[in-house]
N, C-alpha and C positions, 0 to 999 in steps of 0.2 A: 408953731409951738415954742414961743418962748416967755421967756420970763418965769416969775418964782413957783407959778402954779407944777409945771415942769421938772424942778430941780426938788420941790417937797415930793410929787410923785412919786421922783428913782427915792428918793432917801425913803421914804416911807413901805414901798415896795422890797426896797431893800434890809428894812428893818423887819419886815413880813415873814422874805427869804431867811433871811440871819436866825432867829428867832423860831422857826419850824425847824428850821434845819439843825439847829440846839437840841429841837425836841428830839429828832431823828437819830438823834450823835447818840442822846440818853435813852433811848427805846433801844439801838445797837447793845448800847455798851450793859443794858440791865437785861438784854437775850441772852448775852454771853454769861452775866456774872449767875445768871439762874439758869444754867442751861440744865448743869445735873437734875432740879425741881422738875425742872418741864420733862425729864425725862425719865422718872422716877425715880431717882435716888437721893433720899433724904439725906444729907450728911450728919443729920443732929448733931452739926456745929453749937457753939456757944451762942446764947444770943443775948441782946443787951434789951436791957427794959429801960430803955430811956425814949422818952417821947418828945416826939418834934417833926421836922419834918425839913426838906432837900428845901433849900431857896428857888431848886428847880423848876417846884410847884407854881411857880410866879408866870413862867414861861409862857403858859400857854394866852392866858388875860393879856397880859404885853403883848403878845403875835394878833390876839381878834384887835387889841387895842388901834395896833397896828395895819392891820385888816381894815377897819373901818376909819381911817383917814386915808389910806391910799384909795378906797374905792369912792369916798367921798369926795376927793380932788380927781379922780376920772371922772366922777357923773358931772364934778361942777365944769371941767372941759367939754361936756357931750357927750359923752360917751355912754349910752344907756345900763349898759355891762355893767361900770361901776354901784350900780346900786344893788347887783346881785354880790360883791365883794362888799361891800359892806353890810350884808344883810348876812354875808357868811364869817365875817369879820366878829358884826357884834354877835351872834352868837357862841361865836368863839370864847369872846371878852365874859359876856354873861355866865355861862358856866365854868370859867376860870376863875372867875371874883367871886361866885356864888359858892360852889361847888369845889373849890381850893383844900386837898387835905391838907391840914395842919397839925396832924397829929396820928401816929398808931402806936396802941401800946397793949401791950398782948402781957395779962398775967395768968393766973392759975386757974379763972373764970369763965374767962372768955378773951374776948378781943373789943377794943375804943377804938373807931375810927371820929376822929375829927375833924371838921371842915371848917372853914375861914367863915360862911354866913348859913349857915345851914346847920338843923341839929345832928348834933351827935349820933354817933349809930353805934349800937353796943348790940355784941350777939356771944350768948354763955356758950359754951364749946358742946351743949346738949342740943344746942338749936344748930350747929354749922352742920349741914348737911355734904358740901364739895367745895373746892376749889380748884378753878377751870384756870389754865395757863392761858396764858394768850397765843394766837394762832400766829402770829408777827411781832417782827420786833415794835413797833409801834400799836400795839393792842395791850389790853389792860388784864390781869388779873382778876377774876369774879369769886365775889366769898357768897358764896348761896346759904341761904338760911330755908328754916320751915315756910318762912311767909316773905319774904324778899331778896335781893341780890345787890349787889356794892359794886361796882367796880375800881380797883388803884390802877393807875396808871403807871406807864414808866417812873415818870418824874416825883410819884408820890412815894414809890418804894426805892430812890435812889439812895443810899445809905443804908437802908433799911430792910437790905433783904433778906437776913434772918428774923425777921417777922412773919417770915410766906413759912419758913421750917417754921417756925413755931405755932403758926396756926393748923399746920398737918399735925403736928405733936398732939399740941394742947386739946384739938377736935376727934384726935386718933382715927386720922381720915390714909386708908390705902392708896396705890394708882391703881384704877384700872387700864393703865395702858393709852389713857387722854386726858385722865382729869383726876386729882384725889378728892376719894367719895368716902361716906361712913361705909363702914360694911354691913351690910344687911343681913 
């Protein structure tokens, strides 16, 4: 095993590493900074109405991007395996490029989530039905509606997480103890 095939592999593999493990650092650090939410207690902090979104969001597209060259330089060595990393790669890449929030902005109405290639998703605070914390630090937040569900990620609510108070406010959703739901 030598030559450049080799030396792209660690770099690429190691970009793989690098780059999850980003994710992982920002799924820690946004379990911490929402621990109160997850645990019932709304601080009905200030929140800001400004919309955008963490650069964070990039992370995940860059790690499949990354994904599918290191397993594309395994299989081109032989290695059968690598075709199942690159098939776990670009699916990475695809719903990161596809599926990218770029945007939440929570007014008086409801809540705008926006995404980098995908419509918009807008839900009036009459239709949000719960929001489900995530069970890990790397799992996502779920805003359930009458007729579908969204999930943000870490890396989409990283700046942003007085947006989660504000959609319990704005939706006038309780805990029950796992998840704030409307009251029945």
């Amino acid at each position: 095993m030598e030559g450049p095939a080799p030396m792209w592999l660690m770099g690429f593999s190691a970009a793989f590493t690098g780059l999850t493990g980003s994710l992982l650092l920002i799924g820690i650090r946004g379990w911490q900074r929402t621990r109160s939410l997850r645990c019932g207690r709304s601080t009905q902090g200030p929140h800001s109405n400004r919309e955008g979104s963490s650069v964070a969001t990039r992370l995940a597209a860059w790690a499949g991007a990354a994904g599918v060259a290191w397993g594309a330089i395994f299989l081109g060595l032989g290695h059968v395996s690598g075709a199942l990393v690159a098939a776990w790669g670009g699916a990475i890449a695809l719903s990161g490029w596809r599926s990218r929030v770029t945007g939440l902005l929570v007014d008086r109405t409801g809540l705008w989530i926006r995404y980098a290639r995908r419509t918009a998703f807008r839900v009036e605070w009459v239709d949000c039905r719960a929001l489900r914390p995530p069970r890990s630090p790397v799992g996502g937040w779920t805003v359930i509606t009458r007729s579908s569900r969204r999930m943000l990620m870490p890396s989409d609510v990283l700046g942003h997480e007085a947006a989660l108070e504000a959609i319990v406010r704005g939706a006038g959703l309780r805990f029950d103890g796992s998840a704030w739901i409307r009251p029945t």
